[in-house]
DRENMI-703331 format. One record per residue: x, y, z of N, C-alpha, C, O, CB in turn. Coordinates in steps of 0.2 Angstrom, whole numbers, plus 5000, padded with zeros to 4 digits. Glycine has a CB too. Example, Ala and Ser with C-alpha at 12.3 -4.5 7.8 and 13.67 -1.06 7.14 Angstrom:
% residues 2
NODE n_c1 n_c2 n_c3 ca_c1 ca_c2 ca_c3 c_c1 c_c2 c_c3 o_c1 o_c2 o_c3 cb_c1 cb_c2 cb_c3
NODE 5066 4972 5039  5062  4978  5039 5066 4984 5039 5071 4983 5042  5057  4978  5045
NODE 5064 4989 5035  5068  4995  5036 5064 5000 5039 5067 5006 5040  5070  4997  5029
% end
This chain:
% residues 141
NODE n_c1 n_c2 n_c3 ca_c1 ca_c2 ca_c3 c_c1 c_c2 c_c3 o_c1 o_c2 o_c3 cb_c1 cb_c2 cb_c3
NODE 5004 4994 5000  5000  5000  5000 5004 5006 5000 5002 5011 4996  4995  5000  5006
NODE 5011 5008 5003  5014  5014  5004 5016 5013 4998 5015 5018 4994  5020  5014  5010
NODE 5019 5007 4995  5024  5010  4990 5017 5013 4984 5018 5018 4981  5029  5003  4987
NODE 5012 5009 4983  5007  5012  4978 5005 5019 4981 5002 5021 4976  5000  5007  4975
NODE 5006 5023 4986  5006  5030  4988 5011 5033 4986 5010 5038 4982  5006  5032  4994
NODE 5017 5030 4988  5023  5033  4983 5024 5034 4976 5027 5039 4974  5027  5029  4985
NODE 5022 5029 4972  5019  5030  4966 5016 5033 4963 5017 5036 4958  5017  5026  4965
NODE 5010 5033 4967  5004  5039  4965 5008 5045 4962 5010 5048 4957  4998  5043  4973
NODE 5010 5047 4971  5013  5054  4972 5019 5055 4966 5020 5061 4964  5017  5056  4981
NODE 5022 5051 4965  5029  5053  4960 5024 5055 4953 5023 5060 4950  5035  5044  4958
NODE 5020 5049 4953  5016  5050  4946 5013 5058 4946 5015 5063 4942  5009  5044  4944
NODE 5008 5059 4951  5007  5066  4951 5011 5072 4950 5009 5077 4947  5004  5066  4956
NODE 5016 5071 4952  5022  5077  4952 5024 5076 4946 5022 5081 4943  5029  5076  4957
NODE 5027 5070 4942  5027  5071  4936 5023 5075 4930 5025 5079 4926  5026  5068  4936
NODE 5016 5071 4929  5011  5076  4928 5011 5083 4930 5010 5087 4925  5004  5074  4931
NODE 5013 5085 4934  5011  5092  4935 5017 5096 4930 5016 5101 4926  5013  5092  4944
NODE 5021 5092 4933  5029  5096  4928 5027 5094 4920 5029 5098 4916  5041  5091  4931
NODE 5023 5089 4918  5024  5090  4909 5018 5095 4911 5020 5100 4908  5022  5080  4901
NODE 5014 5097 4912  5009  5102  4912 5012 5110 4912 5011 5115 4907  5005  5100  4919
NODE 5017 5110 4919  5018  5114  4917 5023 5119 4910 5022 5124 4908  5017  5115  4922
NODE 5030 5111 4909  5034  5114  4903 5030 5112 4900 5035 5111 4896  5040  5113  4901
NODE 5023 5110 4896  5024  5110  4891 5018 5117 4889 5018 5120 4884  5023  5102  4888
NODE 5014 5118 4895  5009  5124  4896 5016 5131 4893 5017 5134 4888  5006  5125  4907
NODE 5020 5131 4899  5024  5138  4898 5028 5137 4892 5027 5142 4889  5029  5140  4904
NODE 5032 5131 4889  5034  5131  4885 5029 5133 4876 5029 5137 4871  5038  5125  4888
NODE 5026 5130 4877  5021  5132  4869 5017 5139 4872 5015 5144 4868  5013  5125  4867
NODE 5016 5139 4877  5013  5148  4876 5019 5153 4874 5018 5158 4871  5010  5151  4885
NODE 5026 5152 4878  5030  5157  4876 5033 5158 4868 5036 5163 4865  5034  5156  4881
NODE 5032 5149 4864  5032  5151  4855 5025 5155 4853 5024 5160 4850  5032  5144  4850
NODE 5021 5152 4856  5013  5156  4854 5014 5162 4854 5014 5165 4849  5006  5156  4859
NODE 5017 5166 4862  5017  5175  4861 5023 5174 4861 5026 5176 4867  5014  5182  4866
NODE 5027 5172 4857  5036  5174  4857 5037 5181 4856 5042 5183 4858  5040  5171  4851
NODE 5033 5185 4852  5035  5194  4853 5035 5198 4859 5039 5203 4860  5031  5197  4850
NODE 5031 5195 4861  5028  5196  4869 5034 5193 4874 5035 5198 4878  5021  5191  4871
NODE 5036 5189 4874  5038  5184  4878 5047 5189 4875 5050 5191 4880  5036  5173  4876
NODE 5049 5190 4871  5056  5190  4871 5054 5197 4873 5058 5200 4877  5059  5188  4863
NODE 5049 5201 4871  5050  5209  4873 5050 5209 4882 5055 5212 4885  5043  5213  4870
NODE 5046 5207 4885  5046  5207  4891 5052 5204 4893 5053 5205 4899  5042  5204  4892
NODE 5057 5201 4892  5062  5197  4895 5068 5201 4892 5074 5201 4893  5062  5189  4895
NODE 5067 5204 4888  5072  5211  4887 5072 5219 4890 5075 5224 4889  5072  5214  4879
NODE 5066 5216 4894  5064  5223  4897 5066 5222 4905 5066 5227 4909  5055  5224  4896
NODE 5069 5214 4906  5072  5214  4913 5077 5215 4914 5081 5214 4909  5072  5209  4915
NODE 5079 5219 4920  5085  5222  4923 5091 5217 4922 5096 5219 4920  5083  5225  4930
NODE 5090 5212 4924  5093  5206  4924 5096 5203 4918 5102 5202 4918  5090  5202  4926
NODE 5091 5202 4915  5092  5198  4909 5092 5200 4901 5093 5196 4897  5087  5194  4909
NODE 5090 5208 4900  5091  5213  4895 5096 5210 4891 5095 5210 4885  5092  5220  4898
NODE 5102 5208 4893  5107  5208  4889 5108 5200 4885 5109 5198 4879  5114  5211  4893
NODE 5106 5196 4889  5104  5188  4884 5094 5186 4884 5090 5182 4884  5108  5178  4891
NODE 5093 5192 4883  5086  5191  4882 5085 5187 4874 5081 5182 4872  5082  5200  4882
NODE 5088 5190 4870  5089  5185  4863 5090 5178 4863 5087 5175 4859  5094  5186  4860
NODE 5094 5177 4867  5097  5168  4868 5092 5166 4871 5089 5162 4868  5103  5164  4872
NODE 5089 5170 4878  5083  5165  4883 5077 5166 4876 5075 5160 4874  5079  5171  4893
NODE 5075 5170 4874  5069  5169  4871 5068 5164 4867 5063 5161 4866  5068  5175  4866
NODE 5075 5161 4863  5075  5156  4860 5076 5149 4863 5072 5144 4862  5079  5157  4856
NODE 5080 5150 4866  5082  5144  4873 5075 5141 4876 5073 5135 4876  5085  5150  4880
NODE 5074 5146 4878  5070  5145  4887 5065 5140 4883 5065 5135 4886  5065  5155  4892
NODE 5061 5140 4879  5054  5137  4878 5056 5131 4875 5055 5126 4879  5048  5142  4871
NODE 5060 5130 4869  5065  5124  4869 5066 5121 4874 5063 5115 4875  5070  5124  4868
NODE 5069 5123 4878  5073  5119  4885 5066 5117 4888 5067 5111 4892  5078  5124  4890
NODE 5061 5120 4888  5054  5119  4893 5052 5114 4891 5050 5109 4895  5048  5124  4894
NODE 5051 5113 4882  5048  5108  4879 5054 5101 4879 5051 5095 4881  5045  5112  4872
NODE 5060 5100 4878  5063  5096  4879 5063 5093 4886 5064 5087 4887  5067  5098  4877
NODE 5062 5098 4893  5061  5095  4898 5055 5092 4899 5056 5088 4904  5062  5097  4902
NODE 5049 5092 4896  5044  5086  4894 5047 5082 4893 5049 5079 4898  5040  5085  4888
NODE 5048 5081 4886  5051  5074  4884 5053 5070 4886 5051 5064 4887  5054  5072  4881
NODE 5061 5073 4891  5063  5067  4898 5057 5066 4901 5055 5060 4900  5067  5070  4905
NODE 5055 5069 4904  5047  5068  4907 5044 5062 4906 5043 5057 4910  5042  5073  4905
NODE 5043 5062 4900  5037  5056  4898 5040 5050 4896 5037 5045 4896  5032  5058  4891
NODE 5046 5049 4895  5048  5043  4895 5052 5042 4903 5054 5046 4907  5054  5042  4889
NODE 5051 5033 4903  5054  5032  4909 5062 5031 4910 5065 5033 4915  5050  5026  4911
NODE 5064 5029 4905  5073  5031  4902 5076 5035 4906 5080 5033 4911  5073  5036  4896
NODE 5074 5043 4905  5076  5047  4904 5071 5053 4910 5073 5059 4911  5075  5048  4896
NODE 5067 5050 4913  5065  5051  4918 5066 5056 4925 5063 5061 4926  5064  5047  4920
NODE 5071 5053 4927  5075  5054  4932 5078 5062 4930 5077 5068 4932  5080  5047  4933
NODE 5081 5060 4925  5087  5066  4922 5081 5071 4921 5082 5076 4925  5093  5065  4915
NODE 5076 5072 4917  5071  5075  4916 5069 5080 4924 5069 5086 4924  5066  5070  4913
NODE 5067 5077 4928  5068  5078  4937 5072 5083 4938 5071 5088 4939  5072  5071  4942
NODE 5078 5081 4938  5086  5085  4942 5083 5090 4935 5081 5096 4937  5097  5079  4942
NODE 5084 5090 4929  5084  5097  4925 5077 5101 4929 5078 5106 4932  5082  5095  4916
NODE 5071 5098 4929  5066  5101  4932 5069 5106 4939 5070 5112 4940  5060  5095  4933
NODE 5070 5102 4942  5075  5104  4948 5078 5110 4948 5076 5115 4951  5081  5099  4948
NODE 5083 5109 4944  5088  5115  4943 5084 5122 4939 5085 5127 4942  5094  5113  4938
NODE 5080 5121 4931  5078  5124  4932 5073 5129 4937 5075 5134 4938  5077  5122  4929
NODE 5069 5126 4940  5063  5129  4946 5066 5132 4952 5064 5136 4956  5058  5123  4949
NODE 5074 5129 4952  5077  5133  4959 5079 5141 4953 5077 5146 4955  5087  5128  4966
NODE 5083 5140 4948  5085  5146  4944 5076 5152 4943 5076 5158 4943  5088  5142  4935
NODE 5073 5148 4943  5067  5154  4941 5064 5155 4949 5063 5161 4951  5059  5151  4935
NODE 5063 5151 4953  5062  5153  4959 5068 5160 4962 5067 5166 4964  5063  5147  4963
NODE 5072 5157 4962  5080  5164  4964 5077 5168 4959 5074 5172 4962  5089  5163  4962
NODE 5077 5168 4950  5075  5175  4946 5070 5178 4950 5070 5184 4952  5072  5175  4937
NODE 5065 5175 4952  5059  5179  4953 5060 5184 4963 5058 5189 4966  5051  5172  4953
NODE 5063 5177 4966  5065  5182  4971 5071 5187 4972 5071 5189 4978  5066  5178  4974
NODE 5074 5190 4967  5079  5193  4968 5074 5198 4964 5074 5204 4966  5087  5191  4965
NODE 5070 5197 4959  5067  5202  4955 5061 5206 4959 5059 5211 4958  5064  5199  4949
NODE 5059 5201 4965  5056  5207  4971 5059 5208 4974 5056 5209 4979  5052  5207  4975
NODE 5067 5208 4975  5071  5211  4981 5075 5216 4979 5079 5218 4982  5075  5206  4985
NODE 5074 5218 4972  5080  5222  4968 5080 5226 4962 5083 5231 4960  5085  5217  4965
NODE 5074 5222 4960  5072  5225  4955 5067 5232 4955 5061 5232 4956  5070  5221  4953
NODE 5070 5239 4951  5063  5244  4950 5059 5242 4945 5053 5244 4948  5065  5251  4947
NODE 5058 5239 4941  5053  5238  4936 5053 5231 4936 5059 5229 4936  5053  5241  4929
NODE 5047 5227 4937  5042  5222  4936 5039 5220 4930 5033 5219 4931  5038  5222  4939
NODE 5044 5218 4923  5041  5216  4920 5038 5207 4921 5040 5202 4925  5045  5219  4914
NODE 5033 5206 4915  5032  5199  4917 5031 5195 4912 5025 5195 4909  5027  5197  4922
NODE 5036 5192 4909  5036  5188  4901 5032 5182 4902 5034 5177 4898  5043  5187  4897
NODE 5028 5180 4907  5024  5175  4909 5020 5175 4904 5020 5180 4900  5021  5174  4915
NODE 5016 5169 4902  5012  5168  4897 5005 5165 4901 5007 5163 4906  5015  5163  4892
NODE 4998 5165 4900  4992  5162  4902 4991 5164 4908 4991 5170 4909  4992  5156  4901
NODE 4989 5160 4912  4987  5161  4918 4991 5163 4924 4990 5166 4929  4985  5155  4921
NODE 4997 5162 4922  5002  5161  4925 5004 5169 4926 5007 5170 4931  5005  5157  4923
NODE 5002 5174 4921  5003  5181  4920 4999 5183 4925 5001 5189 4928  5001  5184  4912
NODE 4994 5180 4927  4988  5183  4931 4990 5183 4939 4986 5185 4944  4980  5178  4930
NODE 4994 5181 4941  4998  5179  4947 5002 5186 4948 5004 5189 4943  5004  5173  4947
NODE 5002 5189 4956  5005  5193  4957 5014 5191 4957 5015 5186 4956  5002  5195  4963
NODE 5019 5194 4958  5026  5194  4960 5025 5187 4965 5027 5181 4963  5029  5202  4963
NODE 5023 5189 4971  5023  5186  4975 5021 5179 4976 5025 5175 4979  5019  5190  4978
NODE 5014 5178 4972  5011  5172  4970 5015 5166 4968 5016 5160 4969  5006  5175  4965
NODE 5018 5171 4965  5023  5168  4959 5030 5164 4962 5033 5159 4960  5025  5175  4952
NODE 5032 5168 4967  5038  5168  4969 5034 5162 4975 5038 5158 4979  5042  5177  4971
NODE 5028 5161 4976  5026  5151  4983 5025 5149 4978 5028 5143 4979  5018  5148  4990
NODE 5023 5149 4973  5020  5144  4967 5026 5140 4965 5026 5134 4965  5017  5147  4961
NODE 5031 5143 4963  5039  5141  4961 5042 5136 4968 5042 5130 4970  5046  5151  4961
NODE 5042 5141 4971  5045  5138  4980 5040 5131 4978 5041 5127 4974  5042  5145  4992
NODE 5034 5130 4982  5031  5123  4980 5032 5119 4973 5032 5113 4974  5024  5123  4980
NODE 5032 5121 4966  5034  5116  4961 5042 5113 4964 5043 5108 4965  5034  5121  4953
NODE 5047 5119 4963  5054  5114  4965 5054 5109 4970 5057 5104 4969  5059  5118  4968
NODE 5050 5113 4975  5049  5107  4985 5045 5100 4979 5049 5096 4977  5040  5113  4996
NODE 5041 5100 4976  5039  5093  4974 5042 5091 4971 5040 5086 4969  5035  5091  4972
NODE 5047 5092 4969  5051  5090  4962 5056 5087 4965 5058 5082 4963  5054  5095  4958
NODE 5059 5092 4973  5064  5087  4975 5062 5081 4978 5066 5077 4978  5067  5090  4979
NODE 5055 5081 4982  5050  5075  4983 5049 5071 4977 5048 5065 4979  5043  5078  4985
NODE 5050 5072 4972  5051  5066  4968 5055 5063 4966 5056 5057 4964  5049  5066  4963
NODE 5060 5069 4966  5068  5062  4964 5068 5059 4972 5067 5053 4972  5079  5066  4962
NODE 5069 5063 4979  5067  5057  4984 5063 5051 4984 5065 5047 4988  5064  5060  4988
NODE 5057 5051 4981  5054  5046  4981 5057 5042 4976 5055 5036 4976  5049  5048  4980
NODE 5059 5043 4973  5062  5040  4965 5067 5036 4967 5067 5030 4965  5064  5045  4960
NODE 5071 5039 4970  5077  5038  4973 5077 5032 4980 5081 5027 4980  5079  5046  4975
NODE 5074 5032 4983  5070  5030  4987 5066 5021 4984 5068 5015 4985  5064  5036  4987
NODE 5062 5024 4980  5060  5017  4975 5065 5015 4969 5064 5019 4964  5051  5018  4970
NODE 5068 5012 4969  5071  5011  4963 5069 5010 4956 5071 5012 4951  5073  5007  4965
NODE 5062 5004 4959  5058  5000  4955 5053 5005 4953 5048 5003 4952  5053  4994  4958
NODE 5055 5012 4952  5049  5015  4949 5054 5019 4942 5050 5022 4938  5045  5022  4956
% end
């Protein structure tokens, strides 16, 4: 019985992460004008706003694909990982530093305050690391 909880919960976490790169990743080619203007408008990132514009949605949609195969799983995890602690820090230094607030978010996600955005991150990474724990943990998964 634990281990098929454990299971669940990995599967859920999974799901969640192809949800959300493959959400943010195709909305930011959908408004790629949008999405590159706004992230050239960051204090931060103004100067590789060209490479992220091209980069970032790629990289979002390729971290699916680890995702969805069991292969490649794991590594899909630790990238998710790394990613979500990198956008969690952008977003928290961008309310601790930043004069202007732009927000090259795409869909719903645009509709979130700084703030919102900056627990929502903190809880996507915290499961993520709960899944390679678990993962890690179960072998057999």
């Amino acid at each position: 019985m634990k281990t098929k909880v454990l299971n669940l919960a990995i599967e859920a976490i999974i799901a969640l992460l192809l949800i959300l790169w493959i959400y943010t990743g195709l909305s930011k080619i959908i408004h790629y004008d949008k999405f590159s203007f706004e992230t050239a408008r960051s204090p931060f990132l103004h100067q590789l706003a060209p490479f992220i514009a091209v980069t970032l949605p790629a990289g979002e949609l390729i971290i699916a694909a680890l995702l969805i195969y069991k292969r490649t799983r794991v590594v899909g995890l630790y990238v998710s990982l790394f990613l979500m602690t990198l956008f969690t820090g952008y977003v928290y230094i961008m309310l601790h530093y930043a004069y202007d607030l732009p927000c090259s978010c795409g869909g719903i996600i645009e509709l979130l305050t700084w703030e919102q955005h900056l627990v929502v991150n903190f809880l996507i990474t915290l499961l993520t690391a709960f899944a390679i724990l678990f993962t890690t943990l179960n072998p057999n998964k």
